[in-house]
N, CA and C atoms as an extended XYZ file, in Angstrom:
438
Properties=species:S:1:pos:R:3:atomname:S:1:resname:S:1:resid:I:1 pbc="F F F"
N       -36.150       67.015     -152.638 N   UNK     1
C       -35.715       65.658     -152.838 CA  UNK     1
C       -34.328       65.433     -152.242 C   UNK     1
N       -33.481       66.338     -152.262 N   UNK     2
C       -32.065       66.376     -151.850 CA  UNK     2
C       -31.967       66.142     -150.536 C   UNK     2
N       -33.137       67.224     -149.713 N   UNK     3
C       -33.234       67.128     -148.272 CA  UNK     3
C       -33.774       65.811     -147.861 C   UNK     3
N       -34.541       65.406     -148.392 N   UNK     4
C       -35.132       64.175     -148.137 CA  UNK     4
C       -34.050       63.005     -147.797 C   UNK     4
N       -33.108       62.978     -148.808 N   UNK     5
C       -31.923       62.021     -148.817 CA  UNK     5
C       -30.949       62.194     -148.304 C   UNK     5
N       -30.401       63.207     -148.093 N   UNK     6
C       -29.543       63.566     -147.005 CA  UNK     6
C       -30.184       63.421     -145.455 C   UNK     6
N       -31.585       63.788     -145.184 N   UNK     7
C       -32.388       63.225     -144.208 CA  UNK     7
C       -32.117       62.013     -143.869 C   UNK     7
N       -32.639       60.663     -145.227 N   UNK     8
C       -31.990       59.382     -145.224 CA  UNK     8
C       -30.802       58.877     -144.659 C   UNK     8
N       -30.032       59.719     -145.502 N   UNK     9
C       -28.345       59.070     -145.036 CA  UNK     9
C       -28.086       59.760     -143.606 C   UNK     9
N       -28.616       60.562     -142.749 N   UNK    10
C       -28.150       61.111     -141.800 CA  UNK    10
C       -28.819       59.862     -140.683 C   UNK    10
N       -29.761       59.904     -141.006 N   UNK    11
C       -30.572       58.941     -139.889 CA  UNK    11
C       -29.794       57.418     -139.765 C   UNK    11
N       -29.586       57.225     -140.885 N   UNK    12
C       -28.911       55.595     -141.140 CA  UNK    12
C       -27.634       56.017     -140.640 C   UNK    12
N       -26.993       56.861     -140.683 N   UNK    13
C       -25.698       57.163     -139.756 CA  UNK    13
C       -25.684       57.226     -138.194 C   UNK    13
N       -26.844       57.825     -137.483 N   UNK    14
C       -27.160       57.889     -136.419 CA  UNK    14
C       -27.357       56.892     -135.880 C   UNK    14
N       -28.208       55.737     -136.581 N   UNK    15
C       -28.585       54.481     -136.232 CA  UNK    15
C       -27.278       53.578     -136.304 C   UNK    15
N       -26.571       53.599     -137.047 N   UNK    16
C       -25.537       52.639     -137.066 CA  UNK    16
C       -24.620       53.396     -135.651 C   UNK    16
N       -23.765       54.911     -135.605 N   UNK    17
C       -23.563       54.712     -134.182 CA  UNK    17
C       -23.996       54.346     -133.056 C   UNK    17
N       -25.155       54.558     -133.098 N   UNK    18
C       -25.304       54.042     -131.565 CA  UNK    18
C       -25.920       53.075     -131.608 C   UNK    18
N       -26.080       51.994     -132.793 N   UNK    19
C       -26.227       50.454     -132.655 CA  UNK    19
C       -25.319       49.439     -131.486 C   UNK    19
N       -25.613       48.752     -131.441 N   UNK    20
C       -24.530       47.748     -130.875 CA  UNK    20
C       -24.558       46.509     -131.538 C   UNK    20
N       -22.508       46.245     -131.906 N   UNK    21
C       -22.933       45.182     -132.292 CA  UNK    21
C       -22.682       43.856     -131.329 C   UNK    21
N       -22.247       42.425     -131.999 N   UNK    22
C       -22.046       41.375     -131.701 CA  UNK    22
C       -21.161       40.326     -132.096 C   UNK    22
N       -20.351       40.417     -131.811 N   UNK    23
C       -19.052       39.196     -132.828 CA  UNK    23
C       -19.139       38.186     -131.855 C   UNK    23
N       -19.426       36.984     -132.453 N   UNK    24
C       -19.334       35.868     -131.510 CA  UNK    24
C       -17.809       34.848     -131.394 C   UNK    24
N       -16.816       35.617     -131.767 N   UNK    25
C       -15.407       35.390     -131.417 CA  UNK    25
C       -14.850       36.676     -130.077 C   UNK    25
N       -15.773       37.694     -129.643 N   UNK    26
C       -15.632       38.494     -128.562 CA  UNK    26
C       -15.771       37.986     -127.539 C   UNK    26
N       -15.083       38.273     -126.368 N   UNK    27
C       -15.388       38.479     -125.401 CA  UNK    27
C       -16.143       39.510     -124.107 C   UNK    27
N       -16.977       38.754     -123.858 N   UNK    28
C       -17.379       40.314     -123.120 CA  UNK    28
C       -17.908       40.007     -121.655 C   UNK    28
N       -16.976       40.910     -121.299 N   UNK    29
C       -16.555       40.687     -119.491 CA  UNK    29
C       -18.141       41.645     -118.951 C   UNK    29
N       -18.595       40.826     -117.638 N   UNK    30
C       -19.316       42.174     -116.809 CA  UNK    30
C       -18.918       41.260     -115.075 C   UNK    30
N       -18.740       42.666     -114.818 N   UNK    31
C       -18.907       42.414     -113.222 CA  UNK    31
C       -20.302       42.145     -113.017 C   UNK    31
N       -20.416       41.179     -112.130 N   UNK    32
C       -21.778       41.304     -111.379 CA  UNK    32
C       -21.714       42.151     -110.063 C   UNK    32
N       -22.518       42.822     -109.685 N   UNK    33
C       -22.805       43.420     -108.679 CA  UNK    33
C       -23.676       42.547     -107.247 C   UNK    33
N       -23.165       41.888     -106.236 N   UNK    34
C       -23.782       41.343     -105.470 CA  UNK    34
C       -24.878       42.053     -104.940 C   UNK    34
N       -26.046       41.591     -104.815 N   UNK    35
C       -27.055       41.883     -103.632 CA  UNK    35
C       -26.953       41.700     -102.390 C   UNK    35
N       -27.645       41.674     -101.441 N   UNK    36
C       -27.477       41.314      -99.721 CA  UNK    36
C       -27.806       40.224      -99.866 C   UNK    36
N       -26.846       39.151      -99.256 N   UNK    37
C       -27.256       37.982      -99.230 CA  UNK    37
C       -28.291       37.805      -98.546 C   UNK    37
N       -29.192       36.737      -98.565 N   UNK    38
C       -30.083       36.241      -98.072 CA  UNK    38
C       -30.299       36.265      -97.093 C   UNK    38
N       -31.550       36.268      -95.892 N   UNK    39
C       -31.240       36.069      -94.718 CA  UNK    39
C       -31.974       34.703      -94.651 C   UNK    39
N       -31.558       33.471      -93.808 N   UNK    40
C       -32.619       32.140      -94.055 CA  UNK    40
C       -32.429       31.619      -92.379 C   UNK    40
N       -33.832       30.801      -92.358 N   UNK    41
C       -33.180       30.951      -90.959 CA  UNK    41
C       -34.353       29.397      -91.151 C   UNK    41
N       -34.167       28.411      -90.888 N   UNK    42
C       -34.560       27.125      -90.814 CA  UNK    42
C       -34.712       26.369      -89.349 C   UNK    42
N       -36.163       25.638      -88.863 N   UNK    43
C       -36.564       25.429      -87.319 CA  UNK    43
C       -36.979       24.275      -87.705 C   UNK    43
N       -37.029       22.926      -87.097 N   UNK    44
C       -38.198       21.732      -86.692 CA  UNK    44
C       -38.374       21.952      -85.587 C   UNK    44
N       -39.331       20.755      -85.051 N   UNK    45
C       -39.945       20.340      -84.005 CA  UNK    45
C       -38.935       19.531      -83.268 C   UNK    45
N       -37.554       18.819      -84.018 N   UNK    46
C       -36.673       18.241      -83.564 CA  UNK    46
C       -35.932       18.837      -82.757 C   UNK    46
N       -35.806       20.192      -83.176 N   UNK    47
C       -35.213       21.256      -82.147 CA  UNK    47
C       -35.226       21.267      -80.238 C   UNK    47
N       -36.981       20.384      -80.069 N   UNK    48
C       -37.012       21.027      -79.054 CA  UNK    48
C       -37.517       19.265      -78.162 C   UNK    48
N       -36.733       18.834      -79.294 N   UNK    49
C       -36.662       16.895      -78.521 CA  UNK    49
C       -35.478       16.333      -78.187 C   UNK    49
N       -35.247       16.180      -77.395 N   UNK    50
C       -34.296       15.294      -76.797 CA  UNK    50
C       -34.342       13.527      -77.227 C   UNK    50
N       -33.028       13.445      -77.824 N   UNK    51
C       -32.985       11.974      -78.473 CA  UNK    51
C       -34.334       11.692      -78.972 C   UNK    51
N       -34.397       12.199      -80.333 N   UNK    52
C       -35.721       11.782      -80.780 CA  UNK    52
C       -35.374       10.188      -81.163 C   UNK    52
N       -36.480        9.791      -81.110 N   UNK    53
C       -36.757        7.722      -81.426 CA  UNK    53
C       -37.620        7.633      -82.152 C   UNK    53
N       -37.265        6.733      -83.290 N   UNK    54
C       -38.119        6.210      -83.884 CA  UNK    54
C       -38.056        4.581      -83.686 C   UNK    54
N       -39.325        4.570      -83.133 N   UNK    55
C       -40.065        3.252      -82.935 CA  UNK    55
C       -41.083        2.625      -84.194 C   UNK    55
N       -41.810        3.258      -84.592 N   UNK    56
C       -42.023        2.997      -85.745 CA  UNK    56
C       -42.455        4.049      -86.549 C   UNK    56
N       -42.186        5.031      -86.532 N   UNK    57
C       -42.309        6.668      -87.158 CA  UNK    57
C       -42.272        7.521      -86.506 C   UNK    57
N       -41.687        8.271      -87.019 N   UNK    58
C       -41.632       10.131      -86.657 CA  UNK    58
C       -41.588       10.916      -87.394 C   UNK    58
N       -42.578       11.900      -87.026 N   UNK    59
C       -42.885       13.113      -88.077 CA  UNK    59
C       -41.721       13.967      -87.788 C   UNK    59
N       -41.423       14.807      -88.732 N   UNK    60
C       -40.525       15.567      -88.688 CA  UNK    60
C       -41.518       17.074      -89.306 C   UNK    60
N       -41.201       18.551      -88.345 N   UNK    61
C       -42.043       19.199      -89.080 CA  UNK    61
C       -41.069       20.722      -89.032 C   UNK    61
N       -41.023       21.060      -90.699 N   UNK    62
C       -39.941       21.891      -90.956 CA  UNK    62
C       -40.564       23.458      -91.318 C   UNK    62
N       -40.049       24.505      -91.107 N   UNK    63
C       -40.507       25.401      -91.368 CA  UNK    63
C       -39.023       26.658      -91.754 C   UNK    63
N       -39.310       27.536      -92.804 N   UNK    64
C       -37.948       27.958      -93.380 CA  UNK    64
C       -38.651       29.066      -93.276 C   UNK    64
N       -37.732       30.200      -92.840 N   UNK    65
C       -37.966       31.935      -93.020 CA  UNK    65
C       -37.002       32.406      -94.025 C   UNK    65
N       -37.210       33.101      -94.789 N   UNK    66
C       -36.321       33.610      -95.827 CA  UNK    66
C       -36.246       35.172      -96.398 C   UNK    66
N       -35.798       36.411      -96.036 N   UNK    67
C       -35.774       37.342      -96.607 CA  UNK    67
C       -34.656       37.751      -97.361 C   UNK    67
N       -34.801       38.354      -98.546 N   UNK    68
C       -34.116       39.281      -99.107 CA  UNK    68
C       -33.490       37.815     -100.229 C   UNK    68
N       -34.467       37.011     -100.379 N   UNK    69
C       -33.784       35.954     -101.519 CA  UNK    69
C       -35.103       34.781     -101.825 C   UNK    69
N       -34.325       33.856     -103.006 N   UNK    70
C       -35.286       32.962     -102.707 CA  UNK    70
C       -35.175       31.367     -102.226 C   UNK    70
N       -36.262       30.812     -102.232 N   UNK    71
C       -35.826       29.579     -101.454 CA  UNK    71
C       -36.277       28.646     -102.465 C   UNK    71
N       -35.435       27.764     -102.729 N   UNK    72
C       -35.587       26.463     -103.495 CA  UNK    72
C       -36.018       25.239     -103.323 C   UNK    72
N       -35.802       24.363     -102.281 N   UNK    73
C       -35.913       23.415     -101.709 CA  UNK    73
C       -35.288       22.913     -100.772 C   UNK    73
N       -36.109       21.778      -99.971 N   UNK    74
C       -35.380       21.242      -98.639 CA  UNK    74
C       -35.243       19.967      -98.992 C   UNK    74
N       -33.950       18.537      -98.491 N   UNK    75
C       -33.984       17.756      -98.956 CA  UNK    75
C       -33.775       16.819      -97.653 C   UNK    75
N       -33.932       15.949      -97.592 N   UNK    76
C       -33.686       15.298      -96.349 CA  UNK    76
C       -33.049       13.683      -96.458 C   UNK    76
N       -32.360       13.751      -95.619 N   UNK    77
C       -31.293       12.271      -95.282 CA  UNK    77
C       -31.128       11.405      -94.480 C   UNK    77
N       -31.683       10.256      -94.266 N   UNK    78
C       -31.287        9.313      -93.128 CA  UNK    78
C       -30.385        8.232      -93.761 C   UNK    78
N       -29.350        7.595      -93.456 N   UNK    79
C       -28.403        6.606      -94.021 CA  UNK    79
C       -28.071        6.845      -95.287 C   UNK    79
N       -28.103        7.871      -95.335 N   UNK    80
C       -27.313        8.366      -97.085 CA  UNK    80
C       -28.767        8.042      -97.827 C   UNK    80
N       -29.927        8.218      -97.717 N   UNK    81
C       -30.911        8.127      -98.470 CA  UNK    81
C       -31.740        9.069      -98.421 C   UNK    81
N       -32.488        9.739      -99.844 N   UNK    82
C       -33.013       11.002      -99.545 CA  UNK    82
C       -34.389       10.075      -99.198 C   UNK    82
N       -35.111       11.084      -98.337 N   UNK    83
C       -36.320       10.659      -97.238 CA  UNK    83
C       -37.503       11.722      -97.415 C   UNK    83
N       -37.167       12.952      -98.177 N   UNK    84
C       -37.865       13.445      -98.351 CA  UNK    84
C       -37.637       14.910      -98.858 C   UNK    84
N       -38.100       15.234     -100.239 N   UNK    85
C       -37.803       16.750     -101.333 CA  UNK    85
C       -38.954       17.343     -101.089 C   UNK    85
N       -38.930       18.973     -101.132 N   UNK    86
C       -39.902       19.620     -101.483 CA  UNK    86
C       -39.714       20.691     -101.479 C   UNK    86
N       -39.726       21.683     -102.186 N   UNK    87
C       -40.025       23.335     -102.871 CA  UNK    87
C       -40.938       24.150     -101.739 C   UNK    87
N       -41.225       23.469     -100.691 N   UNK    88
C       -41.898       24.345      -99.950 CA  UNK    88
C       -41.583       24.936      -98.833 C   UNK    88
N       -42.057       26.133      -98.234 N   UNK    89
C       -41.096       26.548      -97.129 CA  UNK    89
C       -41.653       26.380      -95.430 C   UNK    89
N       -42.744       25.298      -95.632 N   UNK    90
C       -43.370       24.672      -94.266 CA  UNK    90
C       -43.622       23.270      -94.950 C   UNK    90
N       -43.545       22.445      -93.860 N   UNK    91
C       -43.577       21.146      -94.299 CA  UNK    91
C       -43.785       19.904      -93.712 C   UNK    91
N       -43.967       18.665      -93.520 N   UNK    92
C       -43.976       17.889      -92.569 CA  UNK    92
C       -43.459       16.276      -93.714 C   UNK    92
N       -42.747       15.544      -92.882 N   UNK    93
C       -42.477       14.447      -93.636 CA  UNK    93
C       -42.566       13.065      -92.533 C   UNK    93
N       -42.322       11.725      -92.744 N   UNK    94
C       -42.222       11.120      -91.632 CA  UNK    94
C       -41.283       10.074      -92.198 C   UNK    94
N       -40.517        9.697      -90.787 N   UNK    95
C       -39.173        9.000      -90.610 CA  UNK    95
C       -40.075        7.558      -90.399 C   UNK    95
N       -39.418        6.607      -90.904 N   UNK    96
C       -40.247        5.001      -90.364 CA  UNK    96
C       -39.185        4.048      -89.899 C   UNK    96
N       -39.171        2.880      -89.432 N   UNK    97
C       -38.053        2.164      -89.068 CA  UNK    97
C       -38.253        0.779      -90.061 C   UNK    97
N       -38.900        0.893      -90.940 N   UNK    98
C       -39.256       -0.081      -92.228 CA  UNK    98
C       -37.901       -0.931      -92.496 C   UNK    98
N       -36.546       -0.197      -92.475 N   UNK    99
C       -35.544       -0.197      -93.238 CA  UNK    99
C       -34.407       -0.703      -92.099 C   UNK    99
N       -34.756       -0.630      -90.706 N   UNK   100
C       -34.009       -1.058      -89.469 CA  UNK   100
C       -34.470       -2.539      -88.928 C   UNK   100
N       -33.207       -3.290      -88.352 N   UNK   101
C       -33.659       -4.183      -87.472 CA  UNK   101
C       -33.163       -4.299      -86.401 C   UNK   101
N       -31.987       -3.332      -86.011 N   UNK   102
C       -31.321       -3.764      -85.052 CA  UNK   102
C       -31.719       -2.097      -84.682 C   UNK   102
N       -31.879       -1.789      -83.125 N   UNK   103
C       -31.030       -0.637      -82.805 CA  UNK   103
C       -29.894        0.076      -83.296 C   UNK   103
N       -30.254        1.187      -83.793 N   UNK   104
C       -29.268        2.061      -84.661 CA  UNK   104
C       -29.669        3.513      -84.243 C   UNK   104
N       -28.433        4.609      -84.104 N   UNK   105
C       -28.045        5.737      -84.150 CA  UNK   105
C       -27.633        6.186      -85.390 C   UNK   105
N       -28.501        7.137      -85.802 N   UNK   106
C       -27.908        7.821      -87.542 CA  UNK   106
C       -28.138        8.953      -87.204 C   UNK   106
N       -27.782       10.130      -88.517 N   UNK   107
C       -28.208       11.418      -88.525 CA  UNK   107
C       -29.295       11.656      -89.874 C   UNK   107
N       -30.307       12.186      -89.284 N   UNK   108
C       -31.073       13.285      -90.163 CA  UNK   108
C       -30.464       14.028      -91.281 C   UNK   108
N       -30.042       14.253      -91.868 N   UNK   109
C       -29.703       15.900      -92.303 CA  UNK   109
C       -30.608       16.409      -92.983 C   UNK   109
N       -30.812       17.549      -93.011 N   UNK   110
C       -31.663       18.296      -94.014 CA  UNK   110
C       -30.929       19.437      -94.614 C   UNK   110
N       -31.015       19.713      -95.914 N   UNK   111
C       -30.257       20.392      -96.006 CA  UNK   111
C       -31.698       21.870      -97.047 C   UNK   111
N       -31.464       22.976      -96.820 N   UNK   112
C       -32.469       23.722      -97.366 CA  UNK   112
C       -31.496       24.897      -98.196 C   UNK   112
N       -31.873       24.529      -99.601 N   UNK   113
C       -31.410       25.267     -100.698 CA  UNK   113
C       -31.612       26.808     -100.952 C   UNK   113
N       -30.736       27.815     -101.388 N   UNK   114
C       -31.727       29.241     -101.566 CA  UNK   114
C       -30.590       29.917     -102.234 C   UNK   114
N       -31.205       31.134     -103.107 N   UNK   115
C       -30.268       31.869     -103.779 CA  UNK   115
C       -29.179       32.347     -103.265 C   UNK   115
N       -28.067       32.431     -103.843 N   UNK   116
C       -27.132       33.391     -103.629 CA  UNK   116
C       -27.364       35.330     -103.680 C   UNK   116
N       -28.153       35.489     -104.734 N   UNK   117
C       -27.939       36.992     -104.703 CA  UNK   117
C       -26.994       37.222     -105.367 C   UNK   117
N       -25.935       36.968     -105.890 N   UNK   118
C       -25.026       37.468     -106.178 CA  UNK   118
C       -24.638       37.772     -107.892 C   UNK   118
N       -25.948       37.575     -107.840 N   UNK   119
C       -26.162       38.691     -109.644 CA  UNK   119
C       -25.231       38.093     -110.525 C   UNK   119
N       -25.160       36.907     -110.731 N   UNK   120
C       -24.339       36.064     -111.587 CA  UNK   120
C       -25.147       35.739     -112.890 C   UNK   120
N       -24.980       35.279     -113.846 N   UNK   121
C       -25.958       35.066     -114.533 CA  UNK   121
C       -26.065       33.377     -113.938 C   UNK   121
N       -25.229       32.968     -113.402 N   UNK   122
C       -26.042       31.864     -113.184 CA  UNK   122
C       -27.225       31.932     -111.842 C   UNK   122
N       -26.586       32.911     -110.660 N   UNK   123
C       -27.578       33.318     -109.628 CA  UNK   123
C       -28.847       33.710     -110.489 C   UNK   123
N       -29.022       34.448     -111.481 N   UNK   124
C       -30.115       35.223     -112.171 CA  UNK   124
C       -31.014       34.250     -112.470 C   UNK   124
N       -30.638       33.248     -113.543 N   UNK   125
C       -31.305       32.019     -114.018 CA  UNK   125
C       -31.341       31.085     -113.240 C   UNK   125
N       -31.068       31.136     -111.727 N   UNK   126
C       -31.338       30.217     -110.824 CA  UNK   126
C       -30.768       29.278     -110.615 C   UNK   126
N       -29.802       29.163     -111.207 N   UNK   127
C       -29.169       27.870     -111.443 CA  UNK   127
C       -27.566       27.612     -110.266 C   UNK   127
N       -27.422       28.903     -109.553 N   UNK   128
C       -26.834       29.008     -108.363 CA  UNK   128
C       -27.233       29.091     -107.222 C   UNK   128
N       -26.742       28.312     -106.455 N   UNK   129
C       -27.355       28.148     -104.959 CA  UNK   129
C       -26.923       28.016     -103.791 C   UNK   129
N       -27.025       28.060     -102.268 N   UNK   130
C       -26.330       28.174     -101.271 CA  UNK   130
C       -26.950       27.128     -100.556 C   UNK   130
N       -26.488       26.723      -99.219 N   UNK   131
C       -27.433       26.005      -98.342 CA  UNK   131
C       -26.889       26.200      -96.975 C   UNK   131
N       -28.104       25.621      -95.855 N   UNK   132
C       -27.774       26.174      -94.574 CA  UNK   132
C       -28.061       24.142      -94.385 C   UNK   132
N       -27.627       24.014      -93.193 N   UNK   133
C       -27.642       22.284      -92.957 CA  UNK   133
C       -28.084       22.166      -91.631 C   UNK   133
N       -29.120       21.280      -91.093 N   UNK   134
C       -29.583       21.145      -89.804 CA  UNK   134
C       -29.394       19.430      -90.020 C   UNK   134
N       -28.502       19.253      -88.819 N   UNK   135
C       -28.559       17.693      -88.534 CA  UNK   135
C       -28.784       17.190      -87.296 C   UNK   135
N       -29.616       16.135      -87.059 N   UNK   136
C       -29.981       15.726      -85.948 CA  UNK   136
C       -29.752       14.121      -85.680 C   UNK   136
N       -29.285       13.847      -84.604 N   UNK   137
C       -29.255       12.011      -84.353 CA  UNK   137
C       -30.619       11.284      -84.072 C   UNK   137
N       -30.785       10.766      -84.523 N   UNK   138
C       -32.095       10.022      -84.587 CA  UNK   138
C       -31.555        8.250      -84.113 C   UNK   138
N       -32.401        7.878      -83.154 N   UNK   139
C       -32.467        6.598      -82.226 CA  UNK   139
C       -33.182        5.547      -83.136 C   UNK   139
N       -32.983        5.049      -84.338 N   UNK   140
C       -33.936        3.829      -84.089 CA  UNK   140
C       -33.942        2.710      -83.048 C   UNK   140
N       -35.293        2.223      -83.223 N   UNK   141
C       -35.183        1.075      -81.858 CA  UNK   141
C       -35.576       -0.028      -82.657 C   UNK   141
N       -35.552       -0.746      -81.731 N   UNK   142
C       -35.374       -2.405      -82.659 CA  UNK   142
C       -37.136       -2.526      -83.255 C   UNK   142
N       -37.234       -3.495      -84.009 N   UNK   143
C       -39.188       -3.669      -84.354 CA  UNK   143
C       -39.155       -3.102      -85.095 C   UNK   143
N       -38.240       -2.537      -86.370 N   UNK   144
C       -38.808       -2.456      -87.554 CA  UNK   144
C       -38.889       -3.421      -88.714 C   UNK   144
N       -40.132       -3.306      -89.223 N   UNK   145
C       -40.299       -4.580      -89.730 CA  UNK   145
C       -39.836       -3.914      -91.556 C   UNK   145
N       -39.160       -4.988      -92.361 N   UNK   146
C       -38.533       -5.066      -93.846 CA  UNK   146
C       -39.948       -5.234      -94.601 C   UNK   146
């Protein structure tokens, strides 16, 4: 019976050292350790047009390579207006001149979202992010109709 309880109290001693505890007036520091950043490498079809025009639409068609991270989304911009979101890493959207009446020069931008890597807890939970930016001038021409 003696051994038994001294058994007891030895184990409950063991367990309490190498417990861990938690005070929620602590602080508790960790380095994060970075990963390799990402490699991302983002192409359209705009790439390989000279003064693209929109007369009364243009497709735009996007395609994202991404190793060693992940990719979030691409967002896209003509006159400070988003034109087109999506989570995917091939894509196609189209530009219209709905919104033009006169001949106008703007820029595209697209901008395509993706992890940092950098072992943050906010990188971890996703909630940190990087971006690479492709912008292009885009021609509207007159004839778009409101």
């Amino acid at each position: 019976m003696i051994k038994h309880l001294i058994s007891i109290i030895l184990t409950a001693l063991v367990a309490m050292i190498s417990a861990c505890t938690y005070s929620e007036s602590g602080i508790y520091r960790v380095d994060p350790v970075p990963g390799d950043p990402p490699m991302i490498s983002a192409h359209t079809n705009l790439d390989t047009i000279i003064d693209p025009t929109v007369i009364d639409s243009l497709e735009v068609i996007y395609n994202v390579d991404i190793e060693n991270g992940k990719f979030y989304q691409v967002e896209a911009f003509v006159f400070d207006k988003l034109v087109h979101s999506s989570d995917t890493t091939h894509g196609s959207f189209w530009i219209t001149s709905a919104f033009v009446t006169d001949t106008v020069v703007d820029t595209l931008s697209l901008y395509f979202f993706h992890s940092t890597n950098s072992n943050s807890l906010a990188d971890i939970v996703g909630l940190e992010y990087d971006y690479i930016e492709l912008d292009y001038p885009i021609i509207f021409e007159e004839g778009g109709r409101r």
